[in-house]
C-alpha positions as CSV (number, residue, x, y, z in Angstrom):
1,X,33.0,86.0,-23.3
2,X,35.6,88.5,-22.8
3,X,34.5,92.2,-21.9
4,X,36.2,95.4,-22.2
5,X,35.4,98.4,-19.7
6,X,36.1,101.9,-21.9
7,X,34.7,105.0,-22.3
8,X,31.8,103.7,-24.2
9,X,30.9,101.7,-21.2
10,X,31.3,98.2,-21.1
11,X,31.2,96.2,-24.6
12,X,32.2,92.9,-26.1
13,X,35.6,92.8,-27.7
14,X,33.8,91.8,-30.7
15,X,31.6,94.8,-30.8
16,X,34.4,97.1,-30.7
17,X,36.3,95.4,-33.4
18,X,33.4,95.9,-35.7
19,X,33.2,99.4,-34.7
20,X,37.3,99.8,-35.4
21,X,36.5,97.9,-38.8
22,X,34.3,100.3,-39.7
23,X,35.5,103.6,-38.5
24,X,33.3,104.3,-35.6
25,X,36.4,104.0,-33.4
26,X,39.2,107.2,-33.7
27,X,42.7,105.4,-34.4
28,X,44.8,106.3,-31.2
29,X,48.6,105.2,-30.8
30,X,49.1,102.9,-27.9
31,X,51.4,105.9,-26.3
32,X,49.8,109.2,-27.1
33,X,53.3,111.0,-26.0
34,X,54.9,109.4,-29.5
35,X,55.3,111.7,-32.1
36,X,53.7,109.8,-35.5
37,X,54.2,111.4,-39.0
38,X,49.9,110.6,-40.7
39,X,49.1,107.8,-42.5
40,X,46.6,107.4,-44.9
41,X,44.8,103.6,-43.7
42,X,41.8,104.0,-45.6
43,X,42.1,105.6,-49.2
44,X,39.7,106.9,-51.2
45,X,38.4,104.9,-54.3
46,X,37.8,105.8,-57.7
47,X,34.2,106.4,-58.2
48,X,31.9,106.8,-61.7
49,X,28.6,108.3,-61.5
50,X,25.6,109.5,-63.7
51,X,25.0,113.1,-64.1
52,X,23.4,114.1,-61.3
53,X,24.3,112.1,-58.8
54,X,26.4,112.4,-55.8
55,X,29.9,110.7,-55.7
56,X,31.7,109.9,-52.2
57,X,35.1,109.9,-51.1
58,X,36.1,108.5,-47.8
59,X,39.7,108.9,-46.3
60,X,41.1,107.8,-42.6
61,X,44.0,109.3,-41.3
62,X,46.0,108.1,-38.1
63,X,49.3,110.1,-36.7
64,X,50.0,111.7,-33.7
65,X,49.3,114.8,-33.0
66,X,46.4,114.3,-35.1
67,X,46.3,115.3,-38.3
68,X,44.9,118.3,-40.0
69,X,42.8,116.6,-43.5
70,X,42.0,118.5,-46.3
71,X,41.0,117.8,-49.9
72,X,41.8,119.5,-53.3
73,X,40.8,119.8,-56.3
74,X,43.7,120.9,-59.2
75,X,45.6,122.1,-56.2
76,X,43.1,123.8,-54.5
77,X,41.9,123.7,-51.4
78,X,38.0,122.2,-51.5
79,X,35.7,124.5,-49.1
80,X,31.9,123.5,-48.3
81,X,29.5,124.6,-51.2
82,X,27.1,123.5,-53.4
83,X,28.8,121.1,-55.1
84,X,30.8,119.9,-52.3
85,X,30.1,118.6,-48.9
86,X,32.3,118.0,-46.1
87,X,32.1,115.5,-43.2
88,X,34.0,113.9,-40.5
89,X,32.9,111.2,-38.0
90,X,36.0,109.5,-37.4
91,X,36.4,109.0,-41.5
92,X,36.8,111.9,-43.7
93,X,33.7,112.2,-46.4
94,X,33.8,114.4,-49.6
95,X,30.6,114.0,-51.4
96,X,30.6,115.7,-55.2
97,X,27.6,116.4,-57.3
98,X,28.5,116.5,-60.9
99,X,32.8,117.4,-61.0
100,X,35.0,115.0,-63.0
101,X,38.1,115.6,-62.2
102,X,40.9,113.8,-60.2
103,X,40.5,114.6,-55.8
104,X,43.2,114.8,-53.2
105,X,43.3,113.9,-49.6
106,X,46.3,115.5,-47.7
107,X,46.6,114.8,-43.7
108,X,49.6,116.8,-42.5
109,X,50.9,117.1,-39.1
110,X,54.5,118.2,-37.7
111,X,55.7,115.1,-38.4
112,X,54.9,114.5,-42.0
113,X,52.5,114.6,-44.4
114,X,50.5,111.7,-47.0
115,X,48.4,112.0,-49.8
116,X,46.2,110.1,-51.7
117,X,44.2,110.9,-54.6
118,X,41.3,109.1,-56.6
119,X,39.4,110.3,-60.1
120,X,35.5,110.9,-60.6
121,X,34.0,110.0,-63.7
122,X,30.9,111.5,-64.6
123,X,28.9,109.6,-66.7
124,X,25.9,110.7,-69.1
125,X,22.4,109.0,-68.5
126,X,22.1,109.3,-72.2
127,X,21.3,106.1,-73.7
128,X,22.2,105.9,-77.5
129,X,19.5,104.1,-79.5
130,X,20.8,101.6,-81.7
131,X,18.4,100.9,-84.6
132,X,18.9,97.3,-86.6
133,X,17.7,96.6,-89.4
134,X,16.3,92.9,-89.5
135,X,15.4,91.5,-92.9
């Protein structure tokens, strides 16, 4: 069994591929001194919801120096609220409650910037009643 001794103490290299694999890990370049415009490696998916519920955008960003994420909406910059929630824990989260619309994810560093973009459909719980008439 191979072991790797890192900050998290000492785990198996499987363990801390899983983590990578699912975000837990912060991307890092092999040589932190290396200037790297962003790059988007985990885009955000279209979503569809009912009315009411809350959709969730995810995004992951790697580029050195790190770089600054935001997300818009129509070209504007999305700030905590109500309707939207943001979180970062190594992946950048946008939850919505209720907005159709098309969102934006923009990491931007001196080196470069990348965006990526996904649309919410909000859907009615509505469900039309068909009547047949059987003879």
């Amino acid at each position: 069994m191979v072991y790797c001794y890192c900050k998290r103490g000492l785990q198996r290299i499987e363990e801390l591929e899983r983590m990578a694999h699912e975000g837990a890990l912060p991307a890092v370049a092999l040589d932190q001194k290396e200037k790297q415009k962003p790059e988007i490696v985990l885009v955000p998916e279209p979503a569809r919801v009912l009315e009411g519920e809350t959709a969730r955008f995810r995004c992951r960003v790697t580029g050195y120096p790190m770089p600054k994420v935001n997300w818009y909406l129509n070209g504007q910059l999305i700030r905590k609220s109500k309707r939207f929630r943001l979180r970062y824990d190594g992946i950048y989260y946008l939850d919505i409650v209720d907005y159709e619309a098309v969102y934006t994810c923009e990491a931007k560093n001196d080196y470069g910037v990348a965006t990526t973009s996904a649309s919410l459909s909000v859907e009615s719980d509505f469900m039309e009643e068909k009547h047949y008439h059987v003879k």
